[in-house]
C-alpha positions as CSV (number, residue, x, y, z in Angstrom):
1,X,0.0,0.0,0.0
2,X,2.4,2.6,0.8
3,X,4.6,1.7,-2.5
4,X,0.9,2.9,-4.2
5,X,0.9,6.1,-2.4
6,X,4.2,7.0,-3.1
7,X,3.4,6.4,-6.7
8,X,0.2,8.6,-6.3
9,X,2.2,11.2,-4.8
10,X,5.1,11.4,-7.1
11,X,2.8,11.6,-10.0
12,X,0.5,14.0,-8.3
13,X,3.4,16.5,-7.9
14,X,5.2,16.3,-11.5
15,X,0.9,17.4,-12.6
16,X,1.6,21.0,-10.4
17,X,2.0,23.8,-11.8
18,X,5.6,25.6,-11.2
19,X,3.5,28.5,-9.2
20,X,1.6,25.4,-7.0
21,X,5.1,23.1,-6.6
22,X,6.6,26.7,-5.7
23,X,3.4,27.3,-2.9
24,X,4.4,23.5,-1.9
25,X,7.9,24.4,-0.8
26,X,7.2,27.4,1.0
27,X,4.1,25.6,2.7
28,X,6.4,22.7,3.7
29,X,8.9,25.5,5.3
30,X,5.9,26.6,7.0
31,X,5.2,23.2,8.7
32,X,9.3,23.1,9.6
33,X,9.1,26.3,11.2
34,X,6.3,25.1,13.6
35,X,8.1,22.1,14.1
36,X,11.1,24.4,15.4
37,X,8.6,26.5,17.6
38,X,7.7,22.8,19.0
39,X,11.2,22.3,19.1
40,X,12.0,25.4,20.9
41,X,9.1,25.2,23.5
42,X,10.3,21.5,24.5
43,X,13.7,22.1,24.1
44,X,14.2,20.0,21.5
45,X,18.0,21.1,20.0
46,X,18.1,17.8,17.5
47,X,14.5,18.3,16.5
48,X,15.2,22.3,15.6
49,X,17.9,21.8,14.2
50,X,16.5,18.9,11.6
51,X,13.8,21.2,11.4
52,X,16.1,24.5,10.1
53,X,18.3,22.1,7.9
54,X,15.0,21.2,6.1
55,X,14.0,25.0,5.9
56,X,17.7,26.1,4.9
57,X,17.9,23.1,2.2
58,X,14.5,23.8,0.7
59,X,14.9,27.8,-0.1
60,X,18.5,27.3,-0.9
61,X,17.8,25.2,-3.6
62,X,14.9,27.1,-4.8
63,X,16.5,30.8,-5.5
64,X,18.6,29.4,-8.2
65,X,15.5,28.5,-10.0
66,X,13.3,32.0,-10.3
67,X,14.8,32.9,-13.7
68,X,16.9,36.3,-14.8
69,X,17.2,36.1,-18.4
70,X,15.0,39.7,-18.8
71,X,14.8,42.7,-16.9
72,X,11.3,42.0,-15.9
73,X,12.0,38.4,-14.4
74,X,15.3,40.0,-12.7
75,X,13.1,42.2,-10.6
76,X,10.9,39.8,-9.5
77,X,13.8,37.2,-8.8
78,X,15.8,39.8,-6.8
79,X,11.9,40.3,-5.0
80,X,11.9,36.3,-4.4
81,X,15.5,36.1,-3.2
82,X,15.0,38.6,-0.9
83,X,11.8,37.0,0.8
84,X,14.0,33.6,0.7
85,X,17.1,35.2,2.2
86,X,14.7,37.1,4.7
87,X,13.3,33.6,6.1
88,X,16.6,32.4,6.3
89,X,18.3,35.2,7.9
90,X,15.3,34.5,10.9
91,X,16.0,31.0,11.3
92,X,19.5,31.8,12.1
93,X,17.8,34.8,14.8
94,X,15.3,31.7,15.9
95,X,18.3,29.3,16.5
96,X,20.6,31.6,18.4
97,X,18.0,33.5,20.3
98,X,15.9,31.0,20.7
99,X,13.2,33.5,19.5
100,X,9.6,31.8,19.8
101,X,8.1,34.8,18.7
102,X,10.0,35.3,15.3
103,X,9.5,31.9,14.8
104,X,5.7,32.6,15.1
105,X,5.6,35.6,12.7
106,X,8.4,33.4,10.2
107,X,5.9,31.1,9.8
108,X,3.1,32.9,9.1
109,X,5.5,35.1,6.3
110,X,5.6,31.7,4.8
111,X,2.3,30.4,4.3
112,X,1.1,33.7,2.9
113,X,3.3,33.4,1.0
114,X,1.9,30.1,0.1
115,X,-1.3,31.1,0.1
116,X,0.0,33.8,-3.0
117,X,1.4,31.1,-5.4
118,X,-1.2,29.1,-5.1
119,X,-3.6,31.4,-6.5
120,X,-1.2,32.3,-9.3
């Protein structure tokens, strides 16, 4: 059974749209970032920092893919970089100030932002 899930999955996520698989990652990031407020309320310094790796990996490899090749898609890939480099810049304030509230407010940045691709 779960071999004919992950089959339903994979083929349910090469059908997105680049605007929904791109609502997808920062959802997920969403999800991590409450898993590092769990982590941070219980103390949890393995589970945060799983938690930030998956966050860090995830935006990391999706700036290199917003593309630059005309002046119009520069601007908004400099716009989407920023945002990215924004969230990561407060997971590294989260992690050494063990900030709860930042965490809070990171992760509701991300599912707006979410919430925007999905309705492109």
């Amino acid at each position: 059974m779960n071999k004919v899930l992950k089959h339903y999955q994979h083929h349910k996520n090469r059908s997105k749209t680049g605007a929904q698989m791109v609502a997808l990652v920062f959802n997920q990031c969403s999800v991590w970032v409450e898993n590092i407020a769990q982590s941070l309320l219980e103390k949890d310094y393995y589970g945060r920092y799983q938690a930030s790796e998956k966050v860090i990996m995830a935006l990391t490899n999706l700036i290199p893919l917003f593309d630059t090749s005309t002046k119009e898609q520069e601007i908004f890939a400099k716009d989407i970089h920023g945002f990215c480099f924004l969230i990561l810049a407060n997971i590294t304030d989260i992690n050494q100030k063990e900030d709860y509230t930042l965490c809070l407010q990171t992760r509701q940045l991300l599912k707006e932002m979410a919430d925007i691709w999905q309705k492109i």
